[in-house]
N, C-alpha and C positions, 0 to 999 in steps of 0.2 A: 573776373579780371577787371580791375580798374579802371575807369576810362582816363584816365592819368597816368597810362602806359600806352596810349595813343599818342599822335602827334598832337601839335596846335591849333591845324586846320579844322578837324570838324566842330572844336568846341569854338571856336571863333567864329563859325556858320551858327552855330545853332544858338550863340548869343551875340552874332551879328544883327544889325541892322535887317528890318524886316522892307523885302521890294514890293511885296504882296500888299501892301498897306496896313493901316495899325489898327484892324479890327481884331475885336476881343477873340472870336473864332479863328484870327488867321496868328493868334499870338497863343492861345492854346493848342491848337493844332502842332506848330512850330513844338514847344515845348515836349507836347505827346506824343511824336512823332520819338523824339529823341529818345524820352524813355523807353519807348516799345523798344527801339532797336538796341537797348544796353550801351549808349554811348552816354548818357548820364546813369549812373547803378542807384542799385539800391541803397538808402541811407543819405545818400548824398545831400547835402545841402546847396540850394541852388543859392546865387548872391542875391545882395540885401534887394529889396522892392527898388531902390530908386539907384542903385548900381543898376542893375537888371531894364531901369524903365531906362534908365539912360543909353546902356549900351544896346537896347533893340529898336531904339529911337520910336516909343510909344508914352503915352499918357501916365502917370501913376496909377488914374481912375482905371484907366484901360487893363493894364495892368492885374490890378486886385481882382478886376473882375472877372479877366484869363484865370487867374490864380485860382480863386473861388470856382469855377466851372472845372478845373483838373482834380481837387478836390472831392467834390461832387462824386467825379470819377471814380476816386480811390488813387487816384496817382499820384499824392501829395498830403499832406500832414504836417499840418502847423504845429509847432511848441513854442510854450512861450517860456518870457524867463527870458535869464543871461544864456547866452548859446543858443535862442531858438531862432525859428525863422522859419521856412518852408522845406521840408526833409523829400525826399522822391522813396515814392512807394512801387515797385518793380509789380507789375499786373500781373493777374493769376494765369496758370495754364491757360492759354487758347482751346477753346473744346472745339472738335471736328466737328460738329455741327453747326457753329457759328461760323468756321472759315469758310463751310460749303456753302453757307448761305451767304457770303462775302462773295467766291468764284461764281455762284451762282446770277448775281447780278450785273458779271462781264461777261458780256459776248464772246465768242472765237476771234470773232475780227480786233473786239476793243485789246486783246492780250497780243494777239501778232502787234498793235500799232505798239504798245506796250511796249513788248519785245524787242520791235524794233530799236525805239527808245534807248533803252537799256543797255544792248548790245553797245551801241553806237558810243555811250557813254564810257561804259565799262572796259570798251576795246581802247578809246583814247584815254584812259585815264591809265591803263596799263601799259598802253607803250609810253606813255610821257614819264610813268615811275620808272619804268628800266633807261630812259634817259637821264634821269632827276634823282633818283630816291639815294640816301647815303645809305652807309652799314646801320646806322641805328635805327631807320625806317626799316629795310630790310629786317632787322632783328625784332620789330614788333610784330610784321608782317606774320613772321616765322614763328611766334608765340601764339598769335590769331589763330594760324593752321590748327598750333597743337591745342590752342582751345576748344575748337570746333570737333578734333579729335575724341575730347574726355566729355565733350557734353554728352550727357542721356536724353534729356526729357525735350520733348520738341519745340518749349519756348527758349530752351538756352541752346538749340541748333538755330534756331532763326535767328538767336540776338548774335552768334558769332559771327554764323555767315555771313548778317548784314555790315559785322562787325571790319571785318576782314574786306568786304568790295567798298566801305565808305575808309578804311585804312589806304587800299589803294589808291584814289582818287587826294587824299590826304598825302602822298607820297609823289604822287606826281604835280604838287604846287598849284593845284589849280582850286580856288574858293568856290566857280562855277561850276566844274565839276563835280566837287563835294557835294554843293548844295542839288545838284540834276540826283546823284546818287541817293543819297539819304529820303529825298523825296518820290524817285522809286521803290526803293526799296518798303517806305509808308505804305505804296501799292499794293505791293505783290509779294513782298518778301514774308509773310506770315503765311501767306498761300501756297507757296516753294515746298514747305514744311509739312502740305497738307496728306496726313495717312489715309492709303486708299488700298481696299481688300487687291490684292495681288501688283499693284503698281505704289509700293508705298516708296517715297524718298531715300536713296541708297547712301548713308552717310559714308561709307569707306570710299563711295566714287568720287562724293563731293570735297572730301577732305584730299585724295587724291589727285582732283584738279584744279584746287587750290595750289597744293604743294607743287604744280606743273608752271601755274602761274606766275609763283615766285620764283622758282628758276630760272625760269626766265628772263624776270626785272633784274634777279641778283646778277642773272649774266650779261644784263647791259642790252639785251635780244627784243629790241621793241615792237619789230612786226610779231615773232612766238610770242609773246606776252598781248598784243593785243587779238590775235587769231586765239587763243587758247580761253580769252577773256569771252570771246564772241560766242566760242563755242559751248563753256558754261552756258553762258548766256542762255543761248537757243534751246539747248538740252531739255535746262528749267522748264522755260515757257513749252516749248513741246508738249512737257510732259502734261502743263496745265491745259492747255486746248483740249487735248486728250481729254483729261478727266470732267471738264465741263461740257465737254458731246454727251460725255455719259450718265450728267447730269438730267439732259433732255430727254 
């Protein structure tokens, strides 16, 4: 799915003005963050260098050299020529061995503070969309779901999932919101996805309490939409504490 069947808000976060300062690492990051979560897709051409340096209010130099280290990465792929520019390269499968060694490096406490976090976010950002969001939010909302529904492979459940709580947040008009969202979701939201022998990720639950969520916004229900928000929430992290004891 296109990220041009989202609203305005997150792509206007993610090539807004950076608060973090205009370091090469915090203008990379920013960028690879978005890709991870499929709010910029594959293919995609990002705007020109000095469109781009202008609206994240950074250096050109700064810039190129962000550009050059996403690269590096594999996230990114210059063409040149008429039509070219900087294309975004969508990263390969997550292997469970690398996300273990991602949870592996957070504590139980640092995922509760986390969690906390999250919840906190995720529950205001859901009552503010059942105040806020029109039919056409709702109706992307509702395609989100059924994207998360047809995904298989566990990098396109974490890019919808992430897809669908930074839609929320996008719905409820909030640029602060978006940006606390997306930059959790950088956290943890690859981890959410992580398969584990007899406790692995229940897609039909999650797409379930997505769908609980949105009926809620669509029915204007802002404390259900933010309690049902919470309670995703918790579930997730739960499950991640969980699997990082049994790490130890």
């Amino acid at each position: 799915m296109s990220t041009k069947g989202l609203t305005g808000a997150p792509r206007q976060v993610i090539f807004g003005p950076l608060h973090e300062g205009g370091r090469v690492d915090v203008v990379a990051r920013r960028i690879s963050q978005a890709i991870g979560l499929g709010l910029i897709t594959d293919g995609e051409q990002l705007p020109s260098e000095s469109v781009l340096a202008e609206s994240l209010k950074v250096s050109t130099v700064t810039l190129r050299e962000a550009l050059s280290a996403l690269r590096d990465q594999g996230l990114l792929e210059t063409r040149r020529g008429r039509g070219g520019g900087s294309f975004v390269r969508t990263p390969e499968e997550p292997s469970a061995a690398r996300m273990r060694g991602l949870l592996r490096a957070l504590c139980p406490h640092e995922l509760r503070e986390i969690g906390d976090h999250h919840a906190a976010v995720s529950g205001a950002a859901a009552r503010l969309a059942a105040e806020r969001a029109g039919s056409e939010q709702c109706t992307v909302l509702g395609k989100l779901v059924a994207h998360l529904a047809m995904a298989r492979t566990i990098g396109e459940r974490r890019r919808a999932d992430a897809r669908f709580h930074v839609g929320i947040a996008a719905a409820a008009q909030s640029h602060r919101l978006t940006r606390d969202e997306i930059t959790l979701q950088g956290e943890v939201g690859e981890l959410l996805w992580l398969p584990a022998c007899g406790n692995d990720p229940d897609l039909a639950a999650a797409v379930e309490q997505h769908s609980g969520i949105l009926v809620a916004i669509e029915g204007g229900d802002g404390e259900l939409a933010r309690a049902r928000a919470e309670a995703h929430v918790d579930q997730g992290i739960s499950r991640l504490i969980e699997l990082r004891r049994r790490l130890d």
